[in-house]
C-alpha positions, 0 to 999 in steps of 0.5 A: 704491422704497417710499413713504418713499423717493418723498417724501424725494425730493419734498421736495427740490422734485422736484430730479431724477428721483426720481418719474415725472413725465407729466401734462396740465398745467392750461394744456393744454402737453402731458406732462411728460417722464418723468425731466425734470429740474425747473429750481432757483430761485434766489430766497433762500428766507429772504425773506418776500416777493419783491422786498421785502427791505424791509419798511418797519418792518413785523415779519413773524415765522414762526409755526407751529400746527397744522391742529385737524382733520388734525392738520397743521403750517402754517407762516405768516408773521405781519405786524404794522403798523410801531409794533406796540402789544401793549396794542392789539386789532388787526383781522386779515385772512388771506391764501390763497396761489393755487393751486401758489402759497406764502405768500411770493408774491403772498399775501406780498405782499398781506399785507405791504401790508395791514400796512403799512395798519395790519392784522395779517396772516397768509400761509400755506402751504397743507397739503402744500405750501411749508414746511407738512406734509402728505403725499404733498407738492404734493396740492392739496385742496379740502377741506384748502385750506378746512380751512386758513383755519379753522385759521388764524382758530384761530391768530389767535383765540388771539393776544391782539393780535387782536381775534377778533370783526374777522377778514377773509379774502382770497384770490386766484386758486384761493386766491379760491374757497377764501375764498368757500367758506370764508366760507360756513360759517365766521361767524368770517370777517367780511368776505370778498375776492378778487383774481382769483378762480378756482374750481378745481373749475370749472377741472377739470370745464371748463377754462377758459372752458369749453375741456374737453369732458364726454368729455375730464372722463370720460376725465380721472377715468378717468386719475387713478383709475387712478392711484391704484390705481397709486399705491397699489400702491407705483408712483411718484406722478405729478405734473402740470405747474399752468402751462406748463414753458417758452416752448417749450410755448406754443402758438396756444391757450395761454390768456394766463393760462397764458403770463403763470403761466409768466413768474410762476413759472417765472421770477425774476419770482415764482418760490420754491423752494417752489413748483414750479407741480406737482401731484399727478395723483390728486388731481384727482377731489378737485378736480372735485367742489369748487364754490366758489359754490354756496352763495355766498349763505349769505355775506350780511349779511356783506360781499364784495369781488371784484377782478379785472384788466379783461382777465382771461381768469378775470374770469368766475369773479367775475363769476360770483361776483358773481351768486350772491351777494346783499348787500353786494357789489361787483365791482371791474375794474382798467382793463388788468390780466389775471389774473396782473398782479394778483399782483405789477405795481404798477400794478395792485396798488395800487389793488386795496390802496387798494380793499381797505384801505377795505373791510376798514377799513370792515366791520371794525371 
């Protein structure tokens, strides 16, 4: 099968047997088995954001431009505040969709209520992934997911109800780590936040909270260049489960992250078309060289916000974060919220909203 065939296929979002699908999940849950067929959601893959199919007067336009640096085509969705003025300047905040995640999930959802605040907002899709261009499709690239928020502050800069001196970023989950490494070298990032804040590289070389000993890293690498060669010579390309494939996959050690990513996305709670939670396994020696934090101090005089649920197994990412950084900086808990409850539970989004409305409100102007 040549690679034309392969990822005519993987666009139909890995709908049968088409590629060889074996590979240790981020979650641990075991191989994947081969010719599994992947489960078809059943969410309208029209709506801007699930669960709202009303976006109380918010305009929310699909918009398209292209990455200047790869030359890729990122499909987004523009939210512009009820009672838009086009004779306005408007502040404007990008939204980074987690990892394995689309712009029509939590980064959707953020974006939307940050609109209805009275911002412009934009949620994308990532390069090889969702709705925007890439192949081989479901790679999950540091430097491109980077690469992506600069082209998306391109494409904001160019529309002239956006003022370009007040753009703010936001990102949550892997997306959280992209924004703060982003915000490092891209000054056009005025104020920077996080909701759940995870960095991949640290996920790869670690696990989480440090579960991945150095021989299993090693052995991990070994894998996935191996891989490659494999790949390269014409053989299916190999995909990994990003959380748990089911309940039946959980076992005694399966991190509450990973338990709560699978009710989100494999679930009608969160789950897209779009968005399989599968990644592709060679890509992972791209990943393990990423350190989000490593130059987090660059950041400053410009403002960082980190949010994270009180009960999250990921908190010490910002919390990691957050000591890196210099200031201005703030470290938010929301009192019983774990990880994933970040992204869609109203309880917990809300505040986190409240919290960042004041702040973007406050450094952006």
């Amino acid at each position: 099968m040549d690679d034309k065939v392969i990822n005519e296929k993987r666009r139909d979002f890995l709908g049968t047997s088409a590629v060889a699908m074996c590979g240790i999940s981020m979650a641990g849950a075991g191989l994947l088995a081969s010719n599994q067929a992947l489960a078809q959601p059943s969410t309208p893959k029209g709506l801007a954001v699930i669960g709202y199919p009303d976006t109380k007067g918010v305009k929310v336009e699909r918009v398209t431009y292209v990455s200047r640096n790869t030359q890729t085509k990122i499909a987004a969705n523009l939210f512009k505040p009820a009672n838009f003025d086009a004779s306005k300047k408007y502040a404007a905040i990008v939204v980074t969709h987690p990892i394995g995640g689309v712009k029509e999930q939590t980064a959707g959802l953020y974006a939307l209520k940050l609109a209805e605040l009275g911002f412009v907002t934009l949620a994308y899709d990532a390069s090889y992934q969702g709705d925007s261009g890439g192949e081989p499709r479901l790679m999950e690239l540091p430097a491109a997911r980077v690469d992506d928020i600069s082209g998306s502050i391109d494409f904001l800069s160019t529309l002239p109800q956006v003022d370009a001196n007040r753009i703010g970023s936001l990102g949550i989950c892997g997306g959280g780590g992209y924004v703060l490494n982003a915000a490092q070298t891209e000054s056009r990032i005025k104020a920077v936040a996080t909701v759940s804040a995870a960095d991949i590289g640290g996920l790869r070389r670690e696990g989480l909270a440090n579960s991945r000993t150095y021989e299993e890293r090693v052995k991990l690498l070994q894998d996935a260049s191996a891989q490659r060669t494999r790949e390269a010579r014409g053989e299916a390309i190999r995909i990994t489960a990003t959380v748990p494939e089911s309940e039946k996959d959980f076992t005694a050690s399966t991190p509450v992250m990973y338990r709560e990513g699978y009710e989100y996305y494999r679930t009608a709670r969160g789950q897209h078309p779009n968005a399989p939670a599968r990644a592709v396994f060679s890509s992972i020696p791209s990943q393990m060289t990423f350190f989000a934090f490593e130059q987090i101090e660059t950041i400053s005089p410009r403002p960082i916000l980190l949010i994270a649920g009180a009960e999250a197994d990921s908190l010490y990412f910002s919390e990691n974060a957050y000591k890196k950084a210099n200031e201005p900086k703030e470290l938010v808990l929301v009192p019983g919220a774990t990880h994933i409850d970040m992204y869609d539970k109203p309880q917990y989004v809300t505040p986190a909203v409240e919290k960042l409305n004041k702040f973007f409100g406050r450094h952006l102007v």
